[in-house]
C-alpha positions as CSV (number, residue, x, y, z in Angstrom):
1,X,-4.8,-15.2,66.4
2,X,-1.4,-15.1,65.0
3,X,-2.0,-17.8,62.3
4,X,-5.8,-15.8,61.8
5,X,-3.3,-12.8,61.4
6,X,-1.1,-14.9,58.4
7,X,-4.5,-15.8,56.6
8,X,-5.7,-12.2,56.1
9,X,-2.5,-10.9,55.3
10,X,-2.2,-13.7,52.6
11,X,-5.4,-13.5,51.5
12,X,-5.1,-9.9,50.8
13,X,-1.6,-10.7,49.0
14,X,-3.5,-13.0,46.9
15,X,-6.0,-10.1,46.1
16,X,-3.6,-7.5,45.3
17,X,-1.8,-9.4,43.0
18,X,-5.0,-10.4,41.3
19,X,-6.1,-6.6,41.0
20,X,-2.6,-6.0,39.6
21,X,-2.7,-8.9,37.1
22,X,-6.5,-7.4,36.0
23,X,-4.7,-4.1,35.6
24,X,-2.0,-5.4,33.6
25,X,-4.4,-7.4,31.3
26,X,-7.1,-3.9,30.7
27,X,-3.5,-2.1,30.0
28,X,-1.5,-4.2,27.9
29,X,-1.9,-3.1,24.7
30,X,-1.1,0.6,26.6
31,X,2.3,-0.7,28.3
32,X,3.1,-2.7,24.7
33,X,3.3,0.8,23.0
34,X,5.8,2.1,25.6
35,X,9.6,2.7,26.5
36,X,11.5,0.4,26.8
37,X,9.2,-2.1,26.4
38,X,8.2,-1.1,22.9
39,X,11.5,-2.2,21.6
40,X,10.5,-6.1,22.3
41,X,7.1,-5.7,20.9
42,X,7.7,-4.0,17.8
43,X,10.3,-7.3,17.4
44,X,8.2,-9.6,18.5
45,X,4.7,-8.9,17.2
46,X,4.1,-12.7,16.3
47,X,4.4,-13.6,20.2
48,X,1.5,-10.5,20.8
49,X,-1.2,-11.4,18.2
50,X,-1.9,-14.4,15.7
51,X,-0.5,-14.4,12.4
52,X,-0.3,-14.8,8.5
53,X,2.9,-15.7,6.6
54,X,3.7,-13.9,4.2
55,X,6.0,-16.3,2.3
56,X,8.9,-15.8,0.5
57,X,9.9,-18.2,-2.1
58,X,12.7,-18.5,-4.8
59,X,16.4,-17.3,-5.5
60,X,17.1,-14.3,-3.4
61,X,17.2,-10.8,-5.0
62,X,21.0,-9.8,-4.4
63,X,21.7,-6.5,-2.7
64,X,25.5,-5.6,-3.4
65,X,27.3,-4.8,-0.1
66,X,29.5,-2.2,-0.5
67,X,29.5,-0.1,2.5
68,X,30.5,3.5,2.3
69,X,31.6,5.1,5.4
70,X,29.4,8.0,6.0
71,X,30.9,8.9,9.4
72,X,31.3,12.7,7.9
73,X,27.4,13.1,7.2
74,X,25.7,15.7,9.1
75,X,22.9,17.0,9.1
76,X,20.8,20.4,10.4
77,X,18.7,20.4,13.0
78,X,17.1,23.1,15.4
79,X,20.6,25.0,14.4
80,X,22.9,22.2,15.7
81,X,24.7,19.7,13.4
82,X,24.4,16.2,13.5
83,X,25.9,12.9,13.1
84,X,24.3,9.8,11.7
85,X,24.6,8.1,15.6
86,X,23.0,11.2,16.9
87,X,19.9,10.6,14.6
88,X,20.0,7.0,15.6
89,X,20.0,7.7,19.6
90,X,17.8,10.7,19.7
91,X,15.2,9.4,17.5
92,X,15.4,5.7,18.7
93,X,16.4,3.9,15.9
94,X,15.9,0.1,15.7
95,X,16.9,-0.7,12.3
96,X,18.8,1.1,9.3
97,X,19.6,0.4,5.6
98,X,20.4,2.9,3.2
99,X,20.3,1.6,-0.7
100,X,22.0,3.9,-3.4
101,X,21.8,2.7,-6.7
102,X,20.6,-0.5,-5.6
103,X,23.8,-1.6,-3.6
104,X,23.2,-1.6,0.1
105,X,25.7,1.3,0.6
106,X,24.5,1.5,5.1
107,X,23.1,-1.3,7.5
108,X,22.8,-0.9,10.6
109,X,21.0,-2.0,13.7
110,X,21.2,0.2,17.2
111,X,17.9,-1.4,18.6
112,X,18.0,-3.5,21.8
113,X,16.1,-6.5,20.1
114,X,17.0,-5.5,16.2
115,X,18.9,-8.0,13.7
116,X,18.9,-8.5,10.0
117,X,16.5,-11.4,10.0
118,X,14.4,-10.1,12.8
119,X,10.7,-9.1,11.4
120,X,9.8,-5.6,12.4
121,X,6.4,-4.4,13.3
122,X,5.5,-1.7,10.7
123,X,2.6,-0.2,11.3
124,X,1.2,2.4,8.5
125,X,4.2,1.6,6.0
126,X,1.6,-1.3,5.7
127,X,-1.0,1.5,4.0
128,X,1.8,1.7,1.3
129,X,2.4,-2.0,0.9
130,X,-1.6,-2.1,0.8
131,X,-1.9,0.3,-2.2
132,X,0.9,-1.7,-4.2
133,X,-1.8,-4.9,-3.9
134,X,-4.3,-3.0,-5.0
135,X,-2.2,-1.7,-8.3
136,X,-1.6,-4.9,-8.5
137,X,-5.1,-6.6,-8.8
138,X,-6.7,-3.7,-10.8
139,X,-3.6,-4.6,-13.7
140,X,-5.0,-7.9,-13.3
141,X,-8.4,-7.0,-13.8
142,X,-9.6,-8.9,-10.4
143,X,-10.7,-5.0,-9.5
144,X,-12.6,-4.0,-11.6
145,X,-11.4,0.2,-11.4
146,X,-10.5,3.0,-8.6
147,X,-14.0,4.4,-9.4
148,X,-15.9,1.7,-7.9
149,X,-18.1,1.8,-4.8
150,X,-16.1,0.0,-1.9
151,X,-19.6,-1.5,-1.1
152,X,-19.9,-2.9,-4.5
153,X,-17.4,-5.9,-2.5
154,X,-18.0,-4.9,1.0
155,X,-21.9,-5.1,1.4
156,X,-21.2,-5.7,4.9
157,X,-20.7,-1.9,5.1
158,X,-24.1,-1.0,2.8
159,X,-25.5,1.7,5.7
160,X,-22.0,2.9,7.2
161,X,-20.0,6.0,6.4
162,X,-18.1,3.6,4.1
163,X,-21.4,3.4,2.0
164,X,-20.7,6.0,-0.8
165,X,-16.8,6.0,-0.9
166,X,-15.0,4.9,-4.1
167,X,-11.6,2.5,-3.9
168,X,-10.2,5.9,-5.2
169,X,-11.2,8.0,-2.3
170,X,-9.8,5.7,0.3
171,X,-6.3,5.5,-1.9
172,X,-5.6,9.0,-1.3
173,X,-7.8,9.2,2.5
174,X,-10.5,11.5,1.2
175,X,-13.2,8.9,2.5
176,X,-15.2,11.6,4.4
177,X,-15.7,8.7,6.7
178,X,-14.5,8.7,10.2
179,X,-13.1,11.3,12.9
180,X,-9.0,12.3,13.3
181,X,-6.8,10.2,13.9
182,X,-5.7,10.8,18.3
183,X,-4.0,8.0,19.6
184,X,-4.3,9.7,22.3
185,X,-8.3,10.0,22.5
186,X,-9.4,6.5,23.9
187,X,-12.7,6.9,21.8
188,X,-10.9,8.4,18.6
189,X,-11.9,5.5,15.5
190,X,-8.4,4.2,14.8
191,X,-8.4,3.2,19.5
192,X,-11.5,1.2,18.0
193,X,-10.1,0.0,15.7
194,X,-6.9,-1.1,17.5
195,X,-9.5,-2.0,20.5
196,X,-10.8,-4.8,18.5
197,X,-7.6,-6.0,17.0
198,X,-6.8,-6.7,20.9
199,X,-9.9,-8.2,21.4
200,X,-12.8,-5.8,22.8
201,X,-15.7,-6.0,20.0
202,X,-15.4,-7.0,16.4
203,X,-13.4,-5.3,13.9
204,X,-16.4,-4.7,11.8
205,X,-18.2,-3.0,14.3
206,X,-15.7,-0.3,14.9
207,X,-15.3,0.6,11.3
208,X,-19.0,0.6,10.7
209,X,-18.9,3.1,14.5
210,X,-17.5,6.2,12.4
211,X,-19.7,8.4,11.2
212,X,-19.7,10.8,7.9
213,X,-18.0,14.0,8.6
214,X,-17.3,15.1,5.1
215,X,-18.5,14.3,0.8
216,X,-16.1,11.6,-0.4
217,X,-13.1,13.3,-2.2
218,X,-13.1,17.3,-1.1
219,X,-11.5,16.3,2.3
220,X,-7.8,15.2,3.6
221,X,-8.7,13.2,6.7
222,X,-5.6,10.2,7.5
223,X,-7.5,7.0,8.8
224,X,-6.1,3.6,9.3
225,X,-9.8,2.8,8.6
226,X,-9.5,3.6,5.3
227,X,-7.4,1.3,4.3
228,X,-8.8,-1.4,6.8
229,X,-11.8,-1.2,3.7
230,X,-9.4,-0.9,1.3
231,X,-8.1,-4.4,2.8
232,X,-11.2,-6.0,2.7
233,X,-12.2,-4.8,-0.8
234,X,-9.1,-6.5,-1.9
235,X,-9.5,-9.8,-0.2
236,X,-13.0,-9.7,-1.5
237,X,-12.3,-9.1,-5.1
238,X,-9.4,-11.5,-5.3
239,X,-10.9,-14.2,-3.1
240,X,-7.8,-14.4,-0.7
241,X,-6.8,-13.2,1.8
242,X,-4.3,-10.2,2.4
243,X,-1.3,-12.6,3.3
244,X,-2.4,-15.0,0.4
245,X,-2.4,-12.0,-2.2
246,X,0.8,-10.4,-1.0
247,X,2.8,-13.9,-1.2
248,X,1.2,-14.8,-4.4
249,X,1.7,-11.4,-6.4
250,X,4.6,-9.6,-3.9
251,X,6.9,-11.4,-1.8
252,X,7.1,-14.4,-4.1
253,X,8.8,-12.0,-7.1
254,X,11.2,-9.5,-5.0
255,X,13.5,-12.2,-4.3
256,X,13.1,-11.7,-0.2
257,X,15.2,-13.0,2.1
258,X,13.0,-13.6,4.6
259,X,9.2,-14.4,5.4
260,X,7.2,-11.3,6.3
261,X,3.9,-11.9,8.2
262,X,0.3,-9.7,8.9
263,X,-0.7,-9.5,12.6
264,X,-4.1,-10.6,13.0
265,X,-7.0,-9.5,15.3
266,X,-7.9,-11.7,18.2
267,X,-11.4,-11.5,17.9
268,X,-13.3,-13.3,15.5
269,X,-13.3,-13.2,12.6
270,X,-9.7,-12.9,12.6
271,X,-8.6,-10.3,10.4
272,X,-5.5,-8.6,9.2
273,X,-5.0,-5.2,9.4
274,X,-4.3,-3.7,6.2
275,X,-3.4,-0.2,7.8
276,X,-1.1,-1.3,10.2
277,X,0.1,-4.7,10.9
278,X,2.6,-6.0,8.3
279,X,5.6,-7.4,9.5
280,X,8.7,-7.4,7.4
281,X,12.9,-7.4,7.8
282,X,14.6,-4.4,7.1
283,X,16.4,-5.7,3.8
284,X,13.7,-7.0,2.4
285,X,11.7,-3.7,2.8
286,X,14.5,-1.8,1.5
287,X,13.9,-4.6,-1.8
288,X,10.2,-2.8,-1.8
289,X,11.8,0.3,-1.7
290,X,13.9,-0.4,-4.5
291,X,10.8,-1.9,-6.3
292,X,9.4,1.0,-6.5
293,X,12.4,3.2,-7.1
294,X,12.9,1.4,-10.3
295,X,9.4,1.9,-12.1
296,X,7.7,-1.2,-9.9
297,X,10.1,-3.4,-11.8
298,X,13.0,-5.5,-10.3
299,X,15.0,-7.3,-13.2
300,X,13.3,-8.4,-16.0
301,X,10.1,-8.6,-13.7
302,X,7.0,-6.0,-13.6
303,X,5.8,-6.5,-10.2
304,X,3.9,-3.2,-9.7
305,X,2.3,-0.9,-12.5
306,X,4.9,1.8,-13.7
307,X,1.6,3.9,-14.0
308,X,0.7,3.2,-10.3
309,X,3.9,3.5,-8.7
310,X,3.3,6.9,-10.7
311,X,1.0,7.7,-8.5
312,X,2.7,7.4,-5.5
313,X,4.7,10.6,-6.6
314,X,2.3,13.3,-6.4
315,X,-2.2,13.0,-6.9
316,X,-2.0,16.8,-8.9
317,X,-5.3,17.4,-6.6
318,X,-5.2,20.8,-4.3
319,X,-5.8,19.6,-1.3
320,X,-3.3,16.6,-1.0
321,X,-0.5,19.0,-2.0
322,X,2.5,19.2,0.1
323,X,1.6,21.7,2.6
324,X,-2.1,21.4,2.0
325,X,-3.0,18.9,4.4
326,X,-4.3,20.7,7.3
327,X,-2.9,20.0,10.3
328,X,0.0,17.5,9.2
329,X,3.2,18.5,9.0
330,X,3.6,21.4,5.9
331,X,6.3,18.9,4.9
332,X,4.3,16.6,3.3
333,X,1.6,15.9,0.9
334,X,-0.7,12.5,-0.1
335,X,-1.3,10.4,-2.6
336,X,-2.1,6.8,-2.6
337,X,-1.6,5.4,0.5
338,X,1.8,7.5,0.2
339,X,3.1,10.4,2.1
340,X,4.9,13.0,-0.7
341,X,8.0,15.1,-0.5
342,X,7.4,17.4,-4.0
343,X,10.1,18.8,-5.6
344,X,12.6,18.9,-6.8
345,X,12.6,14.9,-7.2
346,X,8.9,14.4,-5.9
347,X,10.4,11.2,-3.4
348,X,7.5,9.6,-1.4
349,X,7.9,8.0,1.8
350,X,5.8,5.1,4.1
351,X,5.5,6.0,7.5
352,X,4.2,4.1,10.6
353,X,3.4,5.6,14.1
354,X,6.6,5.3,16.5
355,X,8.8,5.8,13.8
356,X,8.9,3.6,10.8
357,X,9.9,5.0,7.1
358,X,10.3,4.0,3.9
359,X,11.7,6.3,1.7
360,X,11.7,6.4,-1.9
361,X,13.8,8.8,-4.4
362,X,13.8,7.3,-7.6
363,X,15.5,10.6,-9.2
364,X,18.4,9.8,-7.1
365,X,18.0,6.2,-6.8
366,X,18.4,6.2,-3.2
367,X,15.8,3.9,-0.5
368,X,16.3,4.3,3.6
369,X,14.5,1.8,5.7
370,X,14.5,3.5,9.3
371,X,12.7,1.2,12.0
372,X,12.4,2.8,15.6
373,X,11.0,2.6,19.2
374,X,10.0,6.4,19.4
375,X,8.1,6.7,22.9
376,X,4.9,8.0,21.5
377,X,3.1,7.0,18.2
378,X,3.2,10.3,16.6
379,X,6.0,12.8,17.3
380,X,6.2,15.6,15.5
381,X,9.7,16.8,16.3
382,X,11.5,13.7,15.9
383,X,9.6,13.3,12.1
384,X,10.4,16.8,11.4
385,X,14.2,15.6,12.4
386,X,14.2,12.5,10.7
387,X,12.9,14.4,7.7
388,X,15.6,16.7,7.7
389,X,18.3,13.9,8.3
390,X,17.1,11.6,5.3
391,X,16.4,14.6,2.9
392,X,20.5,15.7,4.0
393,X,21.6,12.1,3.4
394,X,19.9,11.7,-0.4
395,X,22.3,15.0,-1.0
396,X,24.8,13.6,0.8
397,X,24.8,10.7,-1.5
398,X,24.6,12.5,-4.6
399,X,27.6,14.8,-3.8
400,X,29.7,12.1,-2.5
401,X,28.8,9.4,-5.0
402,X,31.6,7.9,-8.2
């Protein structure tokens, strides 16, 4: 009876554990996106999904170091005054650089897993690195113009909500396509989305899921869909893929230190997520930052358009004005694949869920790459501080500044 007793009791070991291995294998892509663990995965992206390089090749684009101590920078914040380390612990930085006048004036690097050469997960700054691409190929002439039909090289998506769209409407997310984007609504579009990239259905299927809710360009509606199209439409026109386009025409000619990569989906066909999964270090994100500060020109290289950087800055349409865009934060405004600050020096930021920026003031030459773990994917108090602290810190520079 006894050894009876030892049987079922190990049997039923061996069944819990089973049940709590399923668990943790429906759930991982939940417990990923979590504190602490967050920290490691944002790091360590190419150990979660397959991958692309992005690689870099040639001399490397020299970022004086001259570090200037900013330990008297405060900020305002729900009445209280800052410090730089305060923004840093309360808003879970992982990675910092601050560029003025293209000398690396800040670096630094609070997160658990963060180091200069380590290759941060980026999520929707990816949207921004998308749109340069695309500036790219139309100067090229591999697109043709912003006015054509997205299904004119996506006739996969002839009968979706994506059927109707220009390239030009999913530039400044006025697709009409789609539902809000609730990362907190297990059937909201982008969970499809990110449940296919994870392995649950095809990619294609969840983007052709969404349904029209509104006529292409009369409506703000941010969706990572969007610019999954606008992905394909550029792999389609050029004939290679995103990682292939971006070494080819980006990474090969800002002098990057490191390789960047795109996360891929594990179902088939693998695909990279043009909305969210580009992978890049800190530096040499702060080198597209500069890129773009400067006209789209580093050196005696045009890289990006001066015209479409341009654009970036401000779309001069009503409804993507700062403060227009519904229920986003009065902060900001849209244009092409880029979240805008208006005056008075009309900087632009990218910004990925949990906490990524890249900011952009050309009119004081100034680019902050903030990385960070933040607990949930959006977080409306921490951007509004983190708006607050970088907008303090471009003064700060300017005041303080030879």
């Amino acid at each position: 009876m006894a050894s009876g007793m030892r049987w079922a009791a190990a049997t039923a070991g061996v069944a819990a554990a089973g049940a709590g291995l399923a668990w943790l294998w429906r759930h991982q892509d939940e417990l990923a996106m979590r504190r602490p663990v967050n920290e490691w995965t944002f790091t360590h992206m190419s150990l979660v999904l397959p991958t692309e390089t992005v690689t870099r090749s040639g001399p490397v684009y020299e970022l004086p170091n001259r570090p200037r101590p900013l330990a008297d920078f405060r900020y305002d914040f729900g009445g209280v005054r800052h410090t730089l380390a305060d923004l840093h612990a309360r808003t879970h930085t992982a990675g910092f650089a601050v560029l003025h006048r293209g000398v690396l004036v800040h670096e630094d690097y609070p997160g658990r897993f963060a180091a200069p050469d380590r290759r941060f997960q980026l999520f929707s700054v990816s949207k921004s690195v998308t749109s340069m691409l695309i500036g790219i190929a139309l100067e090229e002439g591999a697109l043709g113009s912003v006015a054509d039909k997205v299904v004119t090289y996506c006739p996969e998506l002839v009968g979706s909500a994506f059927d109707g769209p220009t390239v030009e409407d999913l530039l400044h997310m006025t697709s009409g396509a789609g539902g809000i984007e609730d990362y907190e609504d297990p059937d909201a579009p982008v969970n499809r989305l990110m449940g296919a990239v994870m392995g649950r259905g095809t990619v294609l299927k969840a983007v052709r899921s969404v349904e029209n809710a509104a006529t292409p360009g009369t409506w703000f509606n941010y969706s990572t869909l969007d610019t999954q199209v606008l992905g394909w439409t550029l792999e389609a026109a050029t004939g290679m893929s995103l990682a292939r386009y971006a070494t080819d025409r980006l990474w090969s000619r800002i002098g990057a230190e490191y390789d960047a990569f795109y996360a891929l989906s594990r179902s088939r066909p693998r695909t990279a997520v043009g909305g969210g999964t580009f992978n890049a270090a800190v530096r040499d994100l702060a080198r597209v930052g500069l890129l773009m500060a400067r006209g789209g020109r580093l050196g005696d290289d045009q890289v990006v358009p001066e015209a479409w950087v341009e654009r970036g800055r401000g779309a001069e349409l009503p409804h993507l004005e700062v403060g227009a865009l519904g229920d986003n934060p009065g902060h900001y405004g849209y244009s092409n694949q880029w979240w805008t600050l208006g005056e008075p020096h009309r900087a632009f930021t990218g910004i990925g869920i949990h906490g990524q920026y890249l900011w952009v003031d050309p009119v004081a030459d100034v680019v902050v790459v903030k990385t960070s773990a933040w607990p949930t994917a959006d977080d409306p108090e921490r951007d509004a501080e983190t708006v607050a602290a970088l907008s303090a810190l471009v003064t700060h520079l300017e005041a303080t500044s030879d």
